[in-house]
Every structure is written in structure tokens, then in C-alpha cells.
MARVOPA-768520 format. One line per 10 residues: their letters; for each residue x, y, z of C-alpha. Coordinates in nm, 3 decimals, decimal comma. Example, Ala and Ser with C-alpha at 12.3 -4.5 7.8 and 13.67 -1.06 7.14 Angstrom:
REM MARVOPA-768520
AS	1,230/-0,450/0,780; 1,367/-0,106/0,714
***
This chain:
REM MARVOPA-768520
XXXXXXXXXX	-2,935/10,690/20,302; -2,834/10,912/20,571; -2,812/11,321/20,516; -2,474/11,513/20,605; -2,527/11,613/20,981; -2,850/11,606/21,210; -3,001/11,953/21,235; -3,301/11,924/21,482; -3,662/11,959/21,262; -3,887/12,182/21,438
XXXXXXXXXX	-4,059/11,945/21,680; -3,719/11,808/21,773; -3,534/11,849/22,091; -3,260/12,110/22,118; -2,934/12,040/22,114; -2,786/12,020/22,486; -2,561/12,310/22,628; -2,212/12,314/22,569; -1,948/12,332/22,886; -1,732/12,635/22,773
XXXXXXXXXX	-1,704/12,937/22,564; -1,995/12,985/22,283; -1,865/12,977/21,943; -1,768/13,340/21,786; -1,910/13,437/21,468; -1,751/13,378/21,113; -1,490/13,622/21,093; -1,629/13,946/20,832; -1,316/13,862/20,633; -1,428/13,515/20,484
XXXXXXXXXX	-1,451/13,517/20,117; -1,804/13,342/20,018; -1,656/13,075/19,872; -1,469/12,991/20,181; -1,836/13,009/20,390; -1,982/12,797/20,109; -1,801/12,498/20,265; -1,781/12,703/20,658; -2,117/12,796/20,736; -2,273/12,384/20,669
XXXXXXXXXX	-1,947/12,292/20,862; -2,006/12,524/21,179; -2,424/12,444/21,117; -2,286/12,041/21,183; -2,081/12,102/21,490; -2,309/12,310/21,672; -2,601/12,030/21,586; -2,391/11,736/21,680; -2,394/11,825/22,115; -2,035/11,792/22,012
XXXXXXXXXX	-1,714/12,006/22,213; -1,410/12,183/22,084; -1,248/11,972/22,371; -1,405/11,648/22,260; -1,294/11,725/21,878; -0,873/11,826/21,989; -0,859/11,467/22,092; -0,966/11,340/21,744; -0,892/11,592/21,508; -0,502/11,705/21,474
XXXXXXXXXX	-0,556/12,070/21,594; -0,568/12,205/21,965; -0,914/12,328/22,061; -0,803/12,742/22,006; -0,680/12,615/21,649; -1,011/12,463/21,563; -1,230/12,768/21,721; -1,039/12,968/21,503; -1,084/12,701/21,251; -1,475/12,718/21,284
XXXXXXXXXX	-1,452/13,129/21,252; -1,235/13,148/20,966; -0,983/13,287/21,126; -0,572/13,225/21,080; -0,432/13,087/20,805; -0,651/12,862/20,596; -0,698/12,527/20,688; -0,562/12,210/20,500; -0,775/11,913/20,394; -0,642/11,637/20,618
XXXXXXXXXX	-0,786/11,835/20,886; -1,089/11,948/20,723; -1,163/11,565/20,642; -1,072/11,437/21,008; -1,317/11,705/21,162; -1,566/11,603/20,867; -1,540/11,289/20,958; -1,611/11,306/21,342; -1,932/11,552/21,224; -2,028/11,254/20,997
XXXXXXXXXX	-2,045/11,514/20,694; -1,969/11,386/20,336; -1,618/11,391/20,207; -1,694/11,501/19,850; -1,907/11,790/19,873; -1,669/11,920/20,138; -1,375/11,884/19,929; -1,455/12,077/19,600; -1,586/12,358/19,776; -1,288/12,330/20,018
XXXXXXXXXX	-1,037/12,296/19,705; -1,196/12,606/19,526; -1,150/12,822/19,817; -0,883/12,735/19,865; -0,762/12,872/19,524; -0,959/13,166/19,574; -0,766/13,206/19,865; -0,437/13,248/19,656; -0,324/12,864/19,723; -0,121/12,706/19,454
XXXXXXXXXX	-0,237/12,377/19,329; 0,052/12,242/19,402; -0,011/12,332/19,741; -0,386/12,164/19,741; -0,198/11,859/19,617; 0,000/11,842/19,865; -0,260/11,928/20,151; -0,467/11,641/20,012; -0,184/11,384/19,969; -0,293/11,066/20,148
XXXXXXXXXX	-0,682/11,182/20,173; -0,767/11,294/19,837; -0,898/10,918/19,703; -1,125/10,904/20,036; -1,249/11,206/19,975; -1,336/11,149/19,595; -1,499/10,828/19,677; -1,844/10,930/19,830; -2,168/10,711/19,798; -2,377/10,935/19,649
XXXXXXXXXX	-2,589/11,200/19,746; -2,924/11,124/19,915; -3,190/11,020/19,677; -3,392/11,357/19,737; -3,091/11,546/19,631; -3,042/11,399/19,291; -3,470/11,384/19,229; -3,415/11,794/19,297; -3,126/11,815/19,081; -3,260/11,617/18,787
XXXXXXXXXX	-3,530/11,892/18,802; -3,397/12,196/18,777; -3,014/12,188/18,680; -3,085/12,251/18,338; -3,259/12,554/18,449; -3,044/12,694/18,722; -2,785/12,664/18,474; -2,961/12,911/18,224; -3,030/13,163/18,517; -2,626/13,175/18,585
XXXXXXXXXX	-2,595/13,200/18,245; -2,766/13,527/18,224; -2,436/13,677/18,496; -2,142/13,399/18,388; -2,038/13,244/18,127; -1,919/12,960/18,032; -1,647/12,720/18,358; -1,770/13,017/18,539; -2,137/12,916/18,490; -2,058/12,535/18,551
XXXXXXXXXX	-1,848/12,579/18,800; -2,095/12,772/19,041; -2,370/12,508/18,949; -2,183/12,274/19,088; -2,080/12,440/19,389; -2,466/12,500/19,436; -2,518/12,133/19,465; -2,245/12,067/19,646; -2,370/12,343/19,906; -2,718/12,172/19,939
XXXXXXXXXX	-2,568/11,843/20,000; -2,402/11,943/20,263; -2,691/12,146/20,380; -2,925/11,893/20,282; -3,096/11,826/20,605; -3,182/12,133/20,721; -3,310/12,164/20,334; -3,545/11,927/20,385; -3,647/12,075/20,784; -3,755/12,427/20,552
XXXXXXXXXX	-4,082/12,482/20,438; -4,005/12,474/20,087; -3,663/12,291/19,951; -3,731/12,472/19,631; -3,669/12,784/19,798; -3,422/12,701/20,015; -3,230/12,593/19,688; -3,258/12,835/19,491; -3,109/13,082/19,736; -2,808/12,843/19,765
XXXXXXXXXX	-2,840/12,977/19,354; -2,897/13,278/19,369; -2,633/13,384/19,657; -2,384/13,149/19,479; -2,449/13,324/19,127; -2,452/13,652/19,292; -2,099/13,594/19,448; -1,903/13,542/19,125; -2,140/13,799/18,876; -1,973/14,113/18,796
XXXXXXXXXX	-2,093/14,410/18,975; -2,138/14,793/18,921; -2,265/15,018/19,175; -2,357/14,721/19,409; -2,555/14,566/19,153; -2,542/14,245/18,956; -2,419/14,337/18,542; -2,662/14,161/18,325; -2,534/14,327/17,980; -2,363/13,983/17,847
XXXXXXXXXX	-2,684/13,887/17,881; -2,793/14,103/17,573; -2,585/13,865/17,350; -2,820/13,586/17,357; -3,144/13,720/17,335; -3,415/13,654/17,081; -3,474/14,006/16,950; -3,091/13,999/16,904; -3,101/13,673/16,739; -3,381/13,787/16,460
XXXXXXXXXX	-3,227/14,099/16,396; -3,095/14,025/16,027; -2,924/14,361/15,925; -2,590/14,493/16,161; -2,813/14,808/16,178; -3,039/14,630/16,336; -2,880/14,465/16,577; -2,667/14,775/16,703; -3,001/14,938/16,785; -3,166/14,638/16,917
XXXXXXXXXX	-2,832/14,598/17,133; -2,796/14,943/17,244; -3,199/14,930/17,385; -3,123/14,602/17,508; -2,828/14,757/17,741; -3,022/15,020/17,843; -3,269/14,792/17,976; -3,068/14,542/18,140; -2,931/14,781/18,334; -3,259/14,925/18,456
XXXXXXXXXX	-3,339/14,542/18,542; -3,026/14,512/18,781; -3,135/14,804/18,971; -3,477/14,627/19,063; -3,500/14,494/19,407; -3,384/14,091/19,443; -3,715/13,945/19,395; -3,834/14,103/19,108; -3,520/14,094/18,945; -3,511/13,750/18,970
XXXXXXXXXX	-3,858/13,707/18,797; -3,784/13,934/18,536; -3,449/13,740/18,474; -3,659/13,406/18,444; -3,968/13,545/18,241; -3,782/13,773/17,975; -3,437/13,654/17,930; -3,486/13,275/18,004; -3,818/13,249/17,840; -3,974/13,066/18,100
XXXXXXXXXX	-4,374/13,051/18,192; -4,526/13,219/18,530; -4,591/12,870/18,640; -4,245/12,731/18,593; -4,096/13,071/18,779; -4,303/12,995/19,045; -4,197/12,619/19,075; -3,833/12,729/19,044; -3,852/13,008/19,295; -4,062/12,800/19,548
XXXXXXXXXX	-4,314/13,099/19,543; -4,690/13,148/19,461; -4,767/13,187/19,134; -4,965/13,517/19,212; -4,616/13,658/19,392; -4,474/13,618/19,054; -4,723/13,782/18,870; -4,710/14,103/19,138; -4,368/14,092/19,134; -4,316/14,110/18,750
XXXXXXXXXX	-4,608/14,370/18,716; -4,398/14,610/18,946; -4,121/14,599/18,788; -4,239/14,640/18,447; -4,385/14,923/18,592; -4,069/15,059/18,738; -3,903/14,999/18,404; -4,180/15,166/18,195; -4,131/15,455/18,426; -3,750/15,442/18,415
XXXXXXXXXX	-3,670/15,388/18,034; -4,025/15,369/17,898; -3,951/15,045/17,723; -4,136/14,718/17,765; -3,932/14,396/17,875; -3,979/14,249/17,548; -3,612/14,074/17,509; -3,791/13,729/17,466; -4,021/13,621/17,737; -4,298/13,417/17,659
XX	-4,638/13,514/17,655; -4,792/13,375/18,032
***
């Protein structure tokens, strides 16, 4: 089954020059849920040895429309345009769409007005093939667990919601996924930069204390007593875990608060194992020093 768009694997040939102008950047104004669907959309075009000239005479938009287009710039685009230019780049309709369709209503668009942008379109769009076989082996895998790490930030349609999106992303990305030297990596920073996009923030860092609901010490806590202590520490500490740098906060989110093994944080993260050990003995470290309390909020023993 053939991937989204051809990105060159490192022994391949580059793509040949383009006549013209080089492409700008992505405008510092694009909301991420609006690069979610961009940034796999501009990696396509400038893969394909396509022109902006070549694409005005099959796509409905003059070639300054569809730079623009390809920047994020101007007024956001509609789907029968998105689909004709996804079409020409030989990318997958359905992937595109959803993550078109919710940034679009991040962008303050009306459904109405999605319905109407998609009239005509919408049933080629929603009738894709499949994604490629790799893709659904991967998600099989680890869905189940990528949903429990969003759980720890989101709740609930929030927490599906983005889950999707993240497979939706790698489809579309799916190629150059499989041209890195680990897909588990490379998918689980479509996670965590997704998750980390919609989570609630305070002082530039992610807020983790819904996450003190769920936990184990919580849950054994019999008295109200209890738990309002046990609560109270556990705030105290989540908070000192969202001020740990990326890496380690992501290990410490998998070990403690989704109960997971070294080994399986390692598979998930695409890591060594011994990168997850340092990585979670430094930051118990820096929380010992910070708060003087252990992480115990239900990790399992290695």
C-alpha cells in the first residue's frame, strides 16, 4: 500500500531545484493544530519536485494564493482546495480532513461553515483505504497506552480527540516515519507535542494536578482525612514533576502515574532502557531535593 507523499530516505536522491522563489516559512501565527495538518502538507510539496506554477493550473488558487496557502498565511483555507492540492501531492484524504476540520474550528469557523466548505468533497474525503499496514501494527501497540499518558494532562473528548489527531498526524507523516531511526520515537513526539498543545499550562509548564485524582495512593486512602492529606502531597508533587525538564518528565509521568515498567517506558519512548533509568534517577533526585518526597503516587516497582 503506498505511504502519503515520497520523502527521499537517506541514500535517496535529492529532490531537483525549483525555478522560482523558495518557499517562506510557516507564518509564527499558526495555531498547532492548524500545522498539525500544514507542516506534512508543505513536507509533501517540497518532496514531490513539484511548482507553485505547476499546482495554479490544477488546484483552484493562483500561485501567490497557494504560497500563502503553504505559509499559513490569509484567511484560512477551505477543504475543496485543501483536497484538490492533496490530491495532486497524492496525500490521503482522511487524515487531512479531520485535522483540517478541527482547525478549522479552532480557528473560530462555524460548523456550518465546514459544512459548507466540504459540500461536494466531504464523502471522498471520508472514504480512504486505510492506513498503511505499518501504521495500524504501531497503533494496535501502543494506543491504549498513549491514551493513558494524555490522560494524565486531558480528560476525557479532550484525551480522545488528541489521540486521534496523533494518528492522523503520523499517517500523513508516515513516510518520513518510517525514513527515522526509530518510528517509536518519532511517534511519540507526534504525542507528546500533540498532548502538550491542548494541556493546561502555568508558568510555561504542563499542569499535571488532575492527575492526582486517579492515583493509587488516592484510591486506598479510606478515611476523607486521608485523602485530603494524601491529595494535598500529591499536588505538591505534581507540580514539582512539571517543572522537570521534557525527558524526565516524561519518564516520571510513565513510571509513577501510569504504572508502567522501565522496559515498557523504554519501548514507548523509543529510548534505551538505561536512558530511562538515568533519567528517572535525576529527577527523583531533583524532587527529593525540591519537596523531599519520594515519587511514590503508584509506580511499579522496576
Amino acid at each position: 500500500m503506498k505511504t502519503p507523499c515520497n520523502v527521499p530516505g537517506p541514500d535517496s536522491e535529492p529532490a531537483p531545484a525549483r525555478p522560482g522563489r523558495k518557499l517562506g516559512p510557516v507564518a509564527g501565527t499558526v495555531s498547532s493544530s492548524h500545522r498539525a495538518w500544514l507542516d506534512p502538507t508543505r513536507e509533501c510539496y517540497l518532496t514531490s519536485g513539484r511548482t507553485l506554477s505547476d499546482l495554479s493550473l490544477r488546484v483552484p488558487l493562483a500561485k501567490s494564493k497557494l504560497s500563502e496557502l503553504l505559509r499559513g498565511v490569509g484567511h484560512y483555507p477551505r477543504w475543496e482546495v485543501i483536497q484538490r492540492l492533496a490530491a495532486e501531492l497524492d496525500m490521503p484524504g482522511w487524515p487531512l480532513y479531520r485535522l483540517w476540520r478541527q482547525a478549522a474550528l479552532d480557528a473560530g469557523k462555524s460548523r456550518d461553515w465546514v459544512d459548507r466548505s466540504t459540500e461536494g468533497t466531504i464523502t471522498v474525503a471520508t472514504a480512504h483505504p486505510g492506513p498503511p499496514l505499518e501504521h495500524g501494527a504501531l497503533r494496535s501497540m501502543v494506543e491504549a497506552d498513549y491514551r493513558r499518558y494524555a490522560e494524565v494532562f486531558l480528560h476525557g473528548e479532550h484525551r480522545d480527540a488528541v489521540v486521534e489527531d496523533v494518528f492522523a498526524i503520523l499517517w500523513l507523516s508516515f513516510d518520513e516515519a518510517l525514513a527515522s531511526p526509530d518510528i517509536r520515537r518519532y511517534a511519540w513526539n507526534i504525542l507528546r507535542a500533540t498532548v502538550m498543545a491542548k494541556a493546561g499550562h502555568r508558568d510555561k509548564r504542563p499542569i499535571l494536578g488532575e492527575a492526582a485524582f486517579d492515583t493509587v495512593a488516592l484510591r486506598t486512602q479510606t478515611s476523607k482525612e486521608n485523602q485530603a492529606a494524601q491529595l494535598a502531597e500529591s499536588l505538591e508533587l505534581f507540580t514539582a514533576i512539571s517543572k522537570l525538564p521534557d525527558a524526565q518528565l516524561d519518564v516520571m509521568v510513565l513510571r509513577h502515574l501510569c504504572g508502567f515498567s522501565p522496559k515498557k517506558v523504554s519501548d514507548l519512548l523509543g529510548i534505551p532502557l538505561a536512558a530511562v533509568r538515568s533519567d528517572e534517577r535525576h529527577a527523583e533526585r531533583f524532587l527529593d531535593d525540591t519537596i523531599g518526597l519520594p515519587p511514590q503516587t503508584g509506580g511499579r516497582t522496576p
